[in-house]
C-alpha positions as CSV (number, residue, x, y, z in Angstrom):
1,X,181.9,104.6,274.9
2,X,182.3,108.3,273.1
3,X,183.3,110.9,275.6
4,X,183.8,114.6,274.7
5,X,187.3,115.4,274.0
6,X,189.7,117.6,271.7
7,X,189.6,115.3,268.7
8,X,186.4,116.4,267.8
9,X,186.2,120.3,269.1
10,X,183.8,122.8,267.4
11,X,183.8,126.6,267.7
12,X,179.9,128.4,267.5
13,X,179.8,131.5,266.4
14,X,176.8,132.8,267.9
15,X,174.4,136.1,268.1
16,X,173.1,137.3,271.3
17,X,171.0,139.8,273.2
18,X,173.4,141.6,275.1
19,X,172.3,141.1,278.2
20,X,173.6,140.5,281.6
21,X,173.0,136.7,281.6
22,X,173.7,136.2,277.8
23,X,176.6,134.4,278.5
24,X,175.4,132.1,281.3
25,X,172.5,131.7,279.2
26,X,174.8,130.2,276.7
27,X,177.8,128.4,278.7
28,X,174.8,126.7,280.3
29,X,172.7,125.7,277.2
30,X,176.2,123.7,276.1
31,X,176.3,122.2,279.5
32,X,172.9,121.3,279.0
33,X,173.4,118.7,276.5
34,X,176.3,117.4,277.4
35,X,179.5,119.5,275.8
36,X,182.4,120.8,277.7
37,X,182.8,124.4,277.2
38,X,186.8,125.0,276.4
39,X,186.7,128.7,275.3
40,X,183.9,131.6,275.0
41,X,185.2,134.1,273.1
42,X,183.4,137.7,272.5
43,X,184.6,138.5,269.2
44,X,182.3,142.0,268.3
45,X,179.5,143.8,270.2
46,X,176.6,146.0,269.6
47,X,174.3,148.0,271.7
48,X,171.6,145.8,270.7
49,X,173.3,142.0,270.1
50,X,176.7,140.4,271.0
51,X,178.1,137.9,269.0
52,X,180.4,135.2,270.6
53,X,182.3,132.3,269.4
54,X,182.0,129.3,271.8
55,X,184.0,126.5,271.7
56,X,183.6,123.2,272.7
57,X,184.3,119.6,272.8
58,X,181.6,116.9,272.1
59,X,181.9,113.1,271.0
60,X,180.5,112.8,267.6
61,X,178.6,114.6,264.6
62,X,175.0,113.8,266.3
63,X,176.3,115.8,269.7
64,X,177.3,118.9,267.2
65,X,173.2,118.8,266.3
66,X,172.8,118.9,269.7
67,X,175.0,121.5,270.9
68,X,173.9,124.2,268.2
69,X,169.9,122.9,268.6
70,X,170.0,123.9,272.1
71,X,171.8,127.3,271.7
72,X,169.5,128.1,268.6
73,X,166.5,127.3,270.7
74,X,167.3,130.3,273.3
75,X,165.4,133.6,272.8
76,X,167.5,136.0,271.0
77,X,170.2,133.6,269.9
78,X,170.8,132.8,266.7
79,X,173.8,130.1,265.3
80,X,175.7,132.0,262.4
81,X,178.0,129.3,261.7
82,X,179.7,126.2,262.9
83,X,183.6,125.1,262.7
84,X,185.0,121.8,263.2
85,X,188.1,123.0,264.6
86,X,190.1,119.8,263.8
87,X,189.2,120.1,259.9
88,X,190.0,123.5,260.2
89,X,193.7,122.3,261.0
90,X,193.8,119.8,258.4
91,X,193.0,122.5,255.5
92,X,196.3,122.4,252.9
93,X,197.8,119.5,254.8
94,X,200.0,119.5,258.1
95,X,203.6,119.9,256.2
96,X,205.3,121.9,253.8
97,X,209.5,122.0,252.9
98,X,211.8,124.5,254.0
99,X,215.1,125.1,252.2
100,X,217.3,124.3,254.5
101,X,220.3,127.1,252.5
102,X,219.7,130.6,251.3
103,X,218.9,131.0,247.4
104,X,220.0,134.5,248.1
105,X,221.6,135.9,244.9
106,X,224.1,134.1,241.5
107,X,226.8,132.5,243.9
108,X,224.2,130.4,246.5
109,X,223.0,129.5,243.2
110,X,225.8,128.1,241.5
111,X,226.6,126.1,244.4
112,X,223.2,124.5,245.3
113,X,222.3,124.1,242.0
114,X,224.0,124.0,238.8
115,X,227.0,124.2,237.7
116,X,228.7,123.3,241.6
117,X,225.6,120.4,242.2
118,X,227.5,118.4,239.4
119,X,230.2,117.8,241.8
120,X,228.5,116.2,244.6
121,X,226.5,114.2,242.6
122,X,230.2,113.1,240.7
123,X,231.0,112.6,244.5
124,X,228.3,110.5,245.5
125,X,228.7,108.2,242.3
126,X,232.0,107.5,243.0
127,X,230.8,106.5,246.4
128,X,227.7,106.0,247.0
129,X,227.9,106.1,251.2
130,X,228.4,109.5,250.4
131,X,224.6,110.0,250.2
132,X,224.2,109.9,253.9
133,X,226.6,112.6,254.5
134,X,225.6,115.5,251.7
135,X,222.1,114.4,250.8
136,X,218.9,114.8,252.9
137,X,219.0,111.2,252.8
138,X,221.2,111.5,256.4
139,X,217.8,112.9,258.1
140,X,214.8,111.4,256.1
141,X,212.6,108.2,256.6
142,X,209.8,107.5,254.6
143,X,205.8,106.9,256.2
144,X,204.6,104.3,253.7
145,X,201.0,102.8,253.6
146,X,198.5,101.4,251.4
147,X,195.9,102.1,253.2
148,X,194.7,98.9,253.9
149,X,194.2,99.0,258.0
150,X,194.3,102.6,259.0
151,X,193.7,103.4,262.7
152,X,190.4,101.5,263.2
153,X,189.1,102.3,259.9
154,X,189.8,99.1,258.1
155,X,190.5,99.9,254.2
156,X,190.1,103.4,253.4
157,X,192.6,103.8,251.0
158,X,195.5,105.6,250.6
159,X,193.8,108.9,249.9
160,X,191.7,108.9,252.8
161,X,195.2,107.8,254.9
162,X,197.1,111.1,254.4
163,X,196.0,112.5,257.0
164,X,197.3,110.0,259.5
165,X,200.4,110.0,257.5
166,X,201.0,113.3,258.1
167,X,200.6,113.4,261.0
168,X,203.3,110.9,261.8
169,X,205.4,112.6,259.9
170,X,204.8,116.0,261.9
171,X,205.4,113.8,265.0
172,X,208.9,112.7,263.7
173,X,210.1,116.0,263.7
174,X,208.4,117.9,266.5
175,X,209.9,114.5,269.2
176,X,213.0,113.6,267.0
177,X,213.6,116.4,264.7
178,X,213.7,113.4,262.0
179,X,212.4,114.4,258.3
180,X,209.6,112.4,257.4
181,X,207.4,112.2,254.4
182,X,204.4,110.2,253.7
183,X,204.3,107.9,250.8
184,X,200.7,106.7,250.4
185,X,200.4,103.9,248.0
186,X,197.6,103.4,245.1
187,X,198.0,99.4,245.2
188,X,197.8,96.6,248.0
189,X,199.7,94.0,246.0
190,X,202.4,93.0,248.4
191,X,204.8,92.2,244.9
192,X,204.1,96.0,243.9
193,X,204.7,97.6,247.4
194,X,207.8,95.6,247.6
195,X,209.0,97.0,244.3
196,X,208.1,100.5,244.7
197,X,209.5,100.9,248.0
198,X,213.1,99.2,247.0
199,X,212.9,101.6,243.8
200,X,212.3,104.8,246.2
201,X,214.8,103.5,249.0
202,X,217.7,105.6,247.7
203,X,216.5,108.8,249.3
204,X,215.2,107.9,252.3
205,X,217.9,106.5,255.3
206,X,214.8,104.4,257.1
207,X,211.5,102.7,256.0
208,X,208.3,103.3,258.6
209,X,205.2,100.8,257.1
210,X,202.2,101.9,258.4
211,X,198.6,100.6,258.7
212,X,199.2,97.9,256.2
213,X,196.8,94.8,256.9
214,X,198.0,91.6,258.2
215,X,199.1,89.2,256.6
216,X,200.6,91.2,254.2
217,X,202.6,93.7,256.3
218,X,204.5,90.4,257.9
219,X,205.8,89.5,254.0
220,X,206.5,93.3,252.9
221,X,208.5,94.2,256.6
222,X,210.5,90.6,256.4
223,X,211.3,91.0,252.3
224,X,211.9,94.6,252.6
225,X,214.1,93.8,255.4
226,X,215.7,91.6,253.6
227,X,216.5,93.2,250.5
228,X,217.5,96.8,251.8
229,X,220.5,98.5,253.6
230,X,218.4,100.9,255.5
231,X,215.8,100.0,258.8
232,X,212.8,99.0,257.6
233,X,210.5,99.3,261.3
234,X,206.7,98.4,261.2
235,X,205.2,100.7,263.7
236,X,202.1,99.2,264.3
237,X,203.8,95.9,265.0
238,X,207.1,97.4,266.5
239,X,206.2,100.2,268.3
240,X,203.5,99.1,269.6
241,X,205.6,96.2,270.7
242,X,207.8,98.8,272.3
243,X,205.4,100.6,274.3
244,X,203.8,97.4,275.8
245,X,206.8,95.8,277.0
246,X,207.9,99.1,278.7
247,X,204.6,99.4,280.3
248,X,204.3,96.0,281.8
249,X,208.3,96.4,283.0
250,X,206.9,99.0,285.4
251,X,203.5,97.6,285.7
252,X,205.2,94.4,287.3
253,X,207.2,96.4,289.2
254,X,203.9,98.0,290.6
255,X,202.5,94.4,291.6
256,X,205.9,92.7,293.0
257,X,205.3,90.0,290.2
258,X,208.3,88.6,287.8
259,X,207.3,88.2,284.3
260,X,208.9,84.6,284.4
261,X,206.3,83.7,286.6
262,X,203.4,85.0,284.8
263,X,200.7,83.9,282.5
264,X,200.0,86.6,280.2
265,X,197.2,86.7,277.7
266,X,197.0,88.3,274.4
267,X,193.9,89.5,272.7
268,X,194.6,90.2,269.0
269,X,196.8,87.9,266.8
270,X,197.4,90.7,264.2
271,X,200.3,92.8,262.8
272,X,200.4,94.4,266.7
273,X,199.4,91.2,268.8
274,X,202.0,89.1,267.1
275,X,204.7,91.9,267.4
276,X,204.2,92.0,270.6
277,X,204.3,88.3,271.9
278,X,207.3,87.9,269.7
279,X,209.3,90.2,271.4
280,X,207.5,89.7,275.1
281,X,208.9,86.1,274.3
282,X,212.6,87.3,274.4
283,X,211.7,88.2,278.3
284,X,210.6,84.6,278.9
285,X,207.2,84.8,280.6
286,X,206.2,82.3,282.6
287,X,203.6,81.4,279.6
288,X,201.9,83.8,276.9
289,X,198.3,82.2,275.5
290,X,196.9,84.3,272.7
291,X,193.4,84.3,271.5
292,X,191.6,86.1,268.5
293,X,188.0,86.2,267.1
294,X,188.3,82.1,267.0
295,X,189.3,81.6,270.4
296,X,192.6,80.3,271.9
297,X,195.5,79.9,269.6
298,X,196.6,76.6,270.1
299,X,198.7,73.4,267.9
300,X,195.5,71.4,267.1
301,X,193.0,74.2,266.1
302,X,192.1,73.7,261.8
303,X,193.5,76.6,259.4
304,X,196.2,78.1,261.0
305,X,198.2,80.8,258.8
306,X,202.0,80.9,259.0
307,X,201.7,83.6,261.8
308,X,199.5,81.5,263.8
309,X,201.2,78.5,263.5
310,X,204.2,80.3,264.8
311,X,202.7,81.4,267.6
312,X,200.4,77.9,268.8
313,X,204.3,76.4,268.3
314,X,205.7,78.9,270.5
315,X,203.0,79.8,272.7
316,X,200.4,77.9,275.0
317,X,202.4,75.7,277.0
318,X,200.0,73.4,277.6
319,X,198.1,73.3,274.4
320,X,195.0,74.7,276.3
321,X,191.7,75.2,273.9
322,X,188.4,77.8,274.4
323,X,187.4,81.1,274.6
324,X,189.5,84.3,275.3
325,X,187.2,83.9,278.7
326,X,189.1,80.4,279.4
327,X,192.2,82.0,279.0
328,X,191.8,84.5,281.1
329,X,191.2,82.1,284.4
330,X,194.2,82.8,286.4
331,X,195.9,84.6,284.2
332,X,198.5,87.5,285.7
333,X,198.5,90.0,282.8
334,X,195.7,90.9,279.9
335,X,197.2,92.9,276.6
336,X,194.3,93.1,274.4
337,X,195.1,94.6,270.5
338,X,191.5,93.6,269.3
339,X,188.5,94.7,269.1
340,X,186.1,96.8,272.0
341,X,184.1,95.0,274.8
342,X,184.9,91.6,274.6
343,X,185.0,91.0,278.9
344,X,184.0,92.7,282.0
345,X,184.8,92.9,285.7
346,X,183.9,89.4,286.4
347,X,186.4,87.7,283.8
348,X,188.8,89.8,285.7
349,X,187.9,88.4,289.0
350,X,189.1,85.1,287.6
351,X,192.4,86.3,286.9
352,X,195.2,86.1,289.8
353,X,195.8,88.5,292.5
354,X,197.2,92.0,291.4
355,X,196.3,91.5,287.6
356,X,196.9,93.6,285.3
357,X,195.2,94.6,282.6
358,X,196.2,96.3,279.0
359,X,193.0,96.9,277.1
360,X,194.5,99.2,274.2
361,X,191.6,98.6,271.7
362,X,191.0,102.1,270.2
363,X,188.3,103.9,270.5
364,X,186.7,101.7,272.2
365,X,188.4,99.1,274.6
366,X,188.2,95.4,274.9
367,X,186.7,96.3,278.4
368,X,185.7,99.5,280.2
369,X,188.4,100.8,282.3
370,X,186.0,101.3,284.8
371,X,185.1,98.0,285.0
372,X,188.8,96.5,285.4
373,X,189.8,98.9,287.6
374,X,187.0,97.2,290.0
375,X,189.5,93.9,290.0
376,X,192.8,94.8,288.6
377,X,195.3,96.0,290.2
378,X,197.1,98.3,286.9
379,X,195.1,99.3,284.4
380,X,196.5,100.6,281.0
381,X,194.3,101.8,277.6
382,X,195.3,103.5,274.1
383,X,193.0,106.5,275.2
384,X,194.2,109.9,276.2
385,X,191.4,110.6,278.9
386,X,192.7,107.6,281.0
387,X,195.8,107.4,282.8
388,X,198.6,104.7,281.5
389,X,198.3,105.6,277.8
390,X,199.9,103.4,275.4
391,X,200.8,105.7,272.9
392,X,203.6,104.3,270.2
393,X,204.5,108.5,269.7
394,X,206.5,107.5,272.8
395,X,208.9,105.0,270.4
396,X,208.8,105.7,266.9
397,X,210.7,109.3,267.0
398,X,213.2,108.0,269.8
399,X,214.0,104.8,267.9
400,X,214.4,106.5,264.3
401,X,216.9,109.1,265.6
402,X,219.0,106.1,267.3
403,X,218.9,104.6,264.1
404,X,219.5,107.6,262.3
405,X,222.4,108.4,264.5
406,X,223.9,105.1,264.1
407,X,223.6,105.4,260.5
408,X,222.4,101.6,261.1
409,X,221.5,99.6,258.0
410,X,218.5,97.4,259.7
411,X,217.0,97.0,263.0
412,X,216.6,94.0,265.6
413,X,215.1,93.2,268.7
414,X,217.6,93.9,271.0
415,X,217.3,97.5,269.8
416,X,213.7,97.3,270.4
417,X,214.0,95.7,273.9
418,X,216.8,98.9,274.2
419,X,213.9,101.6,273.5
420,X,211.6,99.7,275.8
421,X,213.6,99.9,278.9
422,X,214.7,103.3,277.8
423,X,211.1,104.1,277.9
424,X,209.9,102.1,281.1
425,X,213.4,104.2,283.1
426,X,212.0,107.6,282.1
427,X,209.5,106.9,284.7
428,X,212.0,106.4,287.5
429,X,210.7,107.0,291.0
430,X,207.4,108.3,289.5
431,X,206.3,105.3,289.1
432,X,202.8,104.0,290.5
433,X,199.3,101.8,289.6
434,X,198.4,105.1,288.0
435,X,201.8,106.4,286.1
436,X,203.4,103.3,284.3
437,X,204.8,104.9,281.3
438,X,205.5,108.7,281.0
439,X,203.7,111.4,279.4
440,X,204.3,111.4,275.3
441,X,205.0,115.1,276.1
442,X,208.1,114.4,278.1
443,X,210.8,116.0,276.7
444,X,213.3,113.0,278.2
445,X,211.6,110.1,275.8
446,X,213.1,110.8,273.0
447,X,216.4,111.4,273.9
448,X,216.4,108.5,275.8
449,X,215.4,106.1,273.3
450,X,217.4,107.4,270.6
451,X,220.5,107.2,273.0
452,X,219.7,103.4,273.6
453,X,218.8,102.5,270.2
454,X,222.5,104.2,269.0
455,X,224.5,102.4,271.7
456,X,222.3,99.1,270.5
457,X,222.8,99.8,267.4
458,X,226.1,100.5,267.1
459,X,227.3,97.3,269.3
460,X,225.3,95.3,266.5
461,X,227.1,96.6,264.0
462,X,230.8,95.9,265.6
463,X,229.4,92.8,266.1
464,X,228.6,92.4,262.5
């Protein structure tokens, strides 16, 4: 289901007659086949051509053919050259560092760096909680992956997941103003990522895994978790996790329905599937049944791994058996974490009254919003051109600074359930069918999470 859309936005730079309906000529040839005109730009002019630079957003590398076919084709117009404007921003990377002193003349010297740097580090041996306070360490998490499971682009390596790293880490600090730094790894041996990531730990004040497959990431997250002083938070379980559970808050809220009374299903028995029936568990549902490419999830169903034996002994009630179709027969809420149309508008007429539905498969959801919007009564996706996007930007940079602020040495889940509800209250009286969760844009998320996940944090720690 490829729309047009920013994420893949070229910019033509085109010749022209210069005549009067040049540039209807052109606007409408990009119409034509099916792009969205964003920006036409006349960037020099002749008495006898024009040459323009359109812009544009189209859905994939076939619609680009298109698009510059159908402007070459007009008479007159020739295609000099075309720019894909989202490589374009990816040339030399997305971050760089920036001395945070001045290296100004022989005195800012001798104080950053040798001979008055011996001191600190003299300092910080004789104790080592020192680190937080006069080392970047206060600030900084690490953005580790192997590559293994990268968006929905299975194992690509950990090359080919810098990008995505990056980016995360240019999210950090543009919502949270939290350092981060990706650390992409050349092995998938869960011993060896273990290893490395204890080894580089000293730096860093908080560990966020990233699109590592399941089953491993469950092993690395619990051992890491284990073994450090510092949060280590898996986002695609955890934030994700997050997100969902602030969503449905208000989404019940929408449909008068109390999650102890409801029977939600869960598409997706992965890293994020798991996460999020784990902690949806804490809110005791009236029932959660969870189904994956096998079917329902249940105690009598052959080769069960330790993840899904957890969950048929904590899940499923009633021990039910079948198809993710069976288990969506009365059910009250749909999270789907899986894989793209898998249902359609009449498996959600068999749900109950006022369903809702969470179909957060990405690109492509588990079924077309469209299509569950005919039946359900709150409808949620991963997607950007929908309304309710489940977006785990609106958790990860909130629930770092929290942790960072509470200089906490691990994480639990009633710091996560404390970013969820921060995140489901940012909506306030907003809230309706169409506005579940707030824009990842709002300037209040953040904040509001990182206040939550402090306070959390910090009562954990008295606890302790």
């Amino acid at each position: 289901m490829p729309v047009p859309g920013p994420g893949y936005s070229i910019t033509v730079r085109v010749e022209a007659p210069p005549s009067a309906s040049s540039a209807g000529d052109l606007t409408t040839a990009v119409g034509r086949v099916g792009g969205v005109l964003t920006a036409f730009d006349v960037v020099e002019s002749k008495p006898d051509s024009i040459v323009v630079d359109i812009t544009a957003n189209v859905s994939n590398a076939d619609h680009v053919d298109d698009v510059t076919k159908e402007l070459d084709s007009l008479p007159g117009v020739r295609v000099r050259k075309v720019s894909d404007r989202t490589f374009l921003m990816h040339l030399g990377g997305k971050l760089s560092v920036t001395p945070k002193v001045q290296l100004r003349n022989r005195d800012d010297l001798s104080r950053a760096y040798t001979p008055g740097v011996a001191r600190v580090c003299q300092a910080i041996a004789a104790n080592p909680d020192d680190a937080r306070r006069l080392t970047i360490k206060r600030n900084t998490v690490a953005v580790v992956t192997d590559g293994s499971a990268v968006l929905g682009l299975g194992n690509i390596g950990p090359a080919a997941a810098l990008p995505v790293m990056e980016g995360k880490a240019a999210l950090f600090k543009k919502f949270a103003d939290v350092d981060a730094w990706p650390v992409c790894l050349d092995t998938q041996d869960t011993e060896e990522i273990i290893r490395i990531v204890k080894a580089l730990a000293p730096v860093y004040a908080g560990i966020n895994l990233e699109d590592i497959a399941a089953p491993r990431c469950f092993e690395i997250e619990k051992r890491l978790r284990e073994q450090l002083d510092i949060p280590v938070f898996h986002d695609d379980q955890h934030g994700t996790a997050i997100v969902v559970v602030a969503a449905l808050r208000n989404a019940l809220r929408v449909v008068g329905k109390n999650i102890e009374d409801c029977k939600i299903v869960v598409s997706g028995a992965g890293a994020a599937g798991s996460a999020i029936m784990r902690l949806l568990l804490r809110k005791n549902p009236g029932d959660i049944v969870a189904a994956d490419i096998d079917g329902i999830v249940h105690k009598g169903r052959p080769d069960l791994d330790e993840n899904l034996r957890w969950l048929a002994e904590n899940t499923n009630k009633d021990n039910v058996s079948g198809t993710l179709h069976d288990a969506l027969v009365g059910a009250d809420v749909f999270i789907g974490v899986s894989a793209p149309n898998l249902f359609g508008a009449e498996q959600v007429a068999t749900m109950a009254k006022d369903a809702i539905v969470f179909a957060l498969a990405n690109p492509d959801p588990e079924i077309d919003p469209l299509e569950a919007q005919k039946h359900a009564a709150v409808v949620a996706t991963g997607r950007s051109d929908y309304p309710n996007q489940i977006n785990n930007v609106l958790a990860f940079p909130g629930v770092f600074r929290g942790l960072l602020d509470a200089q906490a040495n691990n994480i639990d889940d009633d710091m996560l359930l404390a970013a969820a509800n921060a995140i489901a209250d940012v909506v306030d009286d907003r809230l309706n069918a169409s506005f579940i969760v707030p824009s990842v844009f709002d300037s209040a998320v953040a904040p509001a999470v990182a206040e939550a996940v402090k306070t959390a944090a910090r009562r954990a720690a008295a606890t302790a």
